[in-house]
C-alpha positions in Angstrom: 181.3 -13.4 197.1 178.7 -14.0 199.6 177.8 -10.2 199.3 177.4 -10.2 195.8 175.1 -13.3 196.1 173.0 -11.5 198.8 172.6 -8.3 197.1 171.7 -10.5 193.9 169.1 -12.4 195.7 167.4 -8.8 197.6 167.2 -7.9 193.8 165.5 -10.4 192.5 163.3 -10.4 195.6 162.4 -6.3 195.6 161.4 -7.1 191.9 159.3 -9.8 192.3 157.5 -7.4 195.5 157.4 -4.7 193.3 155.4 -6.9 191.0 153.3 -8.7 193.5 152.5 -5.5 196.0 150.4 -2.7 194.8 152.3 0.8 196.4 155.6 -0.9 195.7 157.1 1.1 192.6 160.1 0.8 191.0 160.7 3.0 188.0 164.4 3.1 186.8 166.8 0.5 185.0 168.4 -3.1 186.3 171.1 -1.2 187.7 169.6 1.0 190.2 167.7 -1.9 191.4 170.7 -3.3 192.2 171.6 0.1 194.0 168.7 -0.5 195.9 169.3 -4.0 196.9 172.9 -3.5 198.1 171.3 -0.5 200.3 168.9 -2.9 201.5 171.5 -5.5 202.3 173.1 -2.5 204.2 170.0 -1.5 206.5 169.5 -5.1 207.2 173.4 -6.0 207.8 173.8 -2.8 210.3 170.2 -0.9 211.2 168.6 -4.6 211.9 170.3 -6.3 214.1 170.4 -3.3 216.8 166.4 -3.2 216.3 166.0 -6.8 217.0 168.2 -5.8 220.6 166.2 -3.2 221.3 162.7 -4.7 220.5 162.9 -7.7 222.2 160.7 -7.3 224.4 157.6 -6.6 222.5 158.8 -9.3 220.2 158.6 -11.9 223.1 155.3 -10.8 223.9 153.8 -11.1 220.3 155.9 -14.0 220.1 157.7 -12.9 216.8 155.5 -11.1 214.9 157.1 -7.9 216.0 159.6 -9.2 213.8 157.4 -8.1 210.5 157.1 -4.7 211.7 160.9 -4.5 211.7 161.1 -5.8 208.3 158.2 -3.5 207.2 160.5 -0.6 208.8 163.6 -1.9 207.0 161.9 -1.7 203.7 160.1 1.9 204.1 163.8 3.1 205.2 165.6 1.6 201.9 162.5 3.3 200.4 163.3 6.5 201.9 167.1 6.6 201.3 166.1 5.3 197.8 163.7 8.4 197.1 167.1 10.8 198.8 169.2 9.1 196.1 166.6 9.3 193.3 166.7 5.4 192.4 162.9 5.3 191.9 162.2 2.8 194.7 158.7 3.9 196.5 157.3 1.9 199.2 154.1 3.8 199.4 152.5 3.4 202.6 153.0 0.6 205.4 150.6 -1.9 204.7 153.2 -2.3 201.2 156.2 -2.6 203.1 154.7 -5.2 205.4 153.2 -7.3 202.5 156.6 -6.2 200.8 158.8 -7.3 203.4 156.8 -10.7 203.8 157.1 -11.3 200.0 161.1 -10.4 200.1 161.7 -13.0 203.1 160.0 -15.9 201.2 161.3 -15.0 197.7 164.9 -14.7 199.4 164.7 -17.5 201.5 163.5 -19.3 198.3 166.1 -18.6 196.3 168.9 -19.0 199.0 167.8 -22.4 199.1 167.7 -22.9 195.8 171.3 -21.2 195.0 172.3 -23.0 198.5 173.3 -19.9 200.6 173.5 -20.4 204.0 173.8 -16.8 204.5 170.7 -15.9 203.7 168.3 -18.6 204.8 168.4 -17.6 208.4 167.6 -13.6 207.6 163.9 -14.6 206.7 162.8 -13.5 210.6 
């Protein structure tokens, strides 16, 4: 259940950064913005967490904001494998996914607090 409350809460998020973020574009019904949550749940369950190993170093030295770049790079790859899969999801240049990715982790972290998911409050960094 904690799944489907994730993959709901990157949904609502994408769409309000879609909104927010000029070069963020979705074009395509509710569904396939769900689609494109759950993939985003995936990059950030699996791709993320072997980044955050490998990067830790420069993310000592910048004390955390490294971090942002990862999320920016999580978002441009759901964008990518989005655009592979035709689900209309277009990050269009970095500076989107990094104000994307900033607008998904406090729209998330929002609304896990709100819903009470411990799950998701501690993916913000």
């Amino acid at each position: 259940m904690d799944r489907v409350i994730q993959i709901l809460v990157n949904a609502a998020a994408l769409y309000v950064a879609v909104i927010v973020v000029p070069n963020l574009e979705f074009t395509g019904e509710w569904w396939k913005l769900l689609l494109v949550a759950a993939i985003f749940a995936g990059v950030n369950t699996f791709l993320r967490p072997i980044l955050r190993i490998f990067t830790l170093p420069i993310t000592i030295m910048t004390l955390g904001l490294f971090l942002l770049v990862i999320n920016a790079l999580m978002l441009v790859l759901t964008g990518a494998i989005s655009s592979e899969l035709d689900l209309g999801f277009v990050v269009g240049d970095f500076l989107a996914a990094l104000l994307g990715s900033i607008v998904i982790s406090i729209v998330g972290l929002a609304l896990s607090m709100f819903i009470g998911s411990t799950r998701m409050a501690g993916r913000v960094l």
